[in-house]
C-alpha positions as CSV (number, residue, x, y, z in Angstrom):
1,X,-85.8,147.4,88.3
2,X,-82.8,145.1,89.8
3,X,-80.1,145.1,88.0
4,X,-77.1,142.6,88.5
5,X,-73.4,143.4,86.7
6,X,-70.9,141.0,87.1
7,X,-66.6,141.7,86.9
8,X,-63.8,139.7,87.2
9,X,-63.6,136.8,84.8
10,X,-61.0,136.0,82.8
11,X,-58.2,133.3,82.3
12,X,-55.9,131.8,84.3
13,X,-53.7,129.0,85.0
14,X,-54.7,126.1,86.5
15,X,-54.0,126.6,90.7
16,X,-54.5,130.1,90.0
17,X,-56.8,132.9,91.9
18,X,-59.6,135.0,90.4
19,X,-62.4,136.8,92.6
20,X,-66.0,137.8,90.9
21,X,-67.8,140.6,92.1
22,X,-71.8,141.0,91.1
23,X,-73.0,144.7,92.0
24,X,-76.7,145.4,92.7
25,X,-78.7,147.9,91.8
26,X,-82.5,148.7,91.9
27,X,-82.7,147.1,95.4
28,X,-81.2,146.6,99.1
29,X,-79.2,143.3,98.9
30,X,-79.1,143.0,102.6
31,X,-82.8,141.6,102.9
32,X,-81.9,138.9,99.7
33,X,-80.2,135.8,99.0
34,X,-77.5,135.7,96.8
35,X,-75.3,133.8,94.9
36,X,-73.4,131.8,91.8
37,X,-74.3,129.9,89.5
38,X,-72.4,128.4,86.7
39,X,-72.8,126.4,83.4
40,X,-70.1,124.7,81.2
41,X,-70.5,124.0,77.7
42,X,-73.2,121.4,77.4
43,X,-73.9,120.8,81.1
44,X,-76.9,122.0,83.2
45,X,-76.2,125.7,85.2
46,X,-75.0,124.3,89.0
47,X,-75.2,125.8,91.9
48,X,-71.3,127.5,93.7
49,X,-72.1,129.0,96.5
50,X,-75.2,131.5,97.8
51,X,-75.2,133.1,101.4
52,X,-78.7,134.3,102.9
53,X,-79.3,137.7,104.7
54,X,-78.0,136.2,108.0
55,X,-74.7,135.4,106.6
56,X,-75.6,131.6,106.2
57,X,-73.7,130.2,103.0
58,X,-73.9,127.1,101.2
59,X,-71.2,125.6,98.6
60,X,-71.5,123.0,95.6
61,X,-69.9,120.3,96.6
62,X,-67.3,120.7,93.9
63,X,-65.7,123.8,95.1
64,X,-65.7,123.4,99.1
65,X,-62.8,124.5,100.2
66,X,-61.8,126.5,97.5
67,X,-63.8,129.0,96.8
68,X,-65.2,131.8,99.2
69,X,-68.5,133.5,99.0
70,X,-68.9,137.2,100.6
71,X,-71.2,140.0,101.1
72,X,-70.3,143.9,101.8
73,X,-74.4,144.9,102.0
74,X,-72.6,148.5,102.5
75,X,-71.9,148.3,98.2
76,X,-74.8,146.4,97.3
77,X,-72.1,144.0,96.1
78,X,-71.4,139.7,96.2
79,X,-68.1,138.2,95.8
80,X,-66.7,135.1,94.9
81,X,-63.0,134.2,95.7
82,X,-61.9,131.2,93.8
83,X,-58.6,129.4,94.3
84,X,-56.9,126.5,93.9
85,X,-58.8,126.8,90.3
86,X,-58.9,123.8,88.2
87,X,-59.6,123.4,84.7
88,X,-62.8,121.7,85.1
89,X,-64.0,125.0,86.7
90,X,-64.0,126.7,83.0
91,X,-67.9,127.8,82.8
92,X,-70.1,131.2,82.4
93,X,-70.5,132.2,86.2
94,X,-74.0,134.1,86.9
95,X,-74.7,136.0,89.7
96,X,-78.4,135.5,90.7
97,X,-80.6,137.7,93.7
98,X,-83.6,135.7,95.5
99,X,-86.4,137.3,97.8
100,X,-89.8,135.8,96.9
101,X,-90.8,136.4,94.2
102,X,-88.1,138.1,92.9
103,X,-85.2,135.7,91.1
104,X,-82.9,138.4,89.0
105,X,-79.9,137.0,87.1
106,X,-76.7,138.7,85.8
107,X,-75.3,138.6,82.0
108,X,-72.6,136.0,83.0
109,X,-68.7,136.4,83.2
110,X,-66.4,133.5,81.5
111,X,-63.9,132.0,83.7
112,X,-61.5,129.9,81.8
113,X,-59.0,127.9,83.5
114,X,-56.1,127.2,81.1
115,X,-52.5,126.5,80.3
């Protein structure tokens, strides 16, 4: 059974730094998709960033340029740098896993971005 766990949330100051990490288990990440999502209070769960097993990523349009997504396929683990954060970031990040037919989702971590 695949089992996602995501770290790394918390709150911070507006133009601050956080990085996520989602750790896989139950499978071999290297051969999947991965990425996060997020979803603020009463908006629909949006697309960050996701990077394919070739290394290919693709951003939401809302955080190009700030945030970075990475792989280490040696730990089974995907990361999210995020800076330059701004308050409109605030949301539950999920960490999700795609290889047909497979689509496994994490718990969620909150990121709030505050003063």
């Amino acid at each position: 059974q695949v089992q996602l766990a995501e770290s790394g949330g918390g709150l911070v100051q507006p133009g601050g730094s956080l990085r996520l990490s989602c750790a896989a288990s139950g499978i071999f990440t290297a051969i999947t998709t991965m990425g996060w999502y997020r979803q603020a209070p009463g908006k629909e769960r949006e697309l960050v960033a996701s990077i394919d097993s070739g290394g290919r990523t693709n951003y939401g349009d809302s955080v190009k340029g700030r945030f970075t997504i990475s792989r280490d396929n040696a730990k089974n683990t995907v990361y999210l740098q995020m800076n330059s954060l701004k308050a409109e970031d605030t949301a539950v990040y999920y960490c999700n896993l795609k290889r047909s037919p497979l689509d496994a989702w994490g718990q969620g971590t909150l990121v709030t971005v505050s003063s």
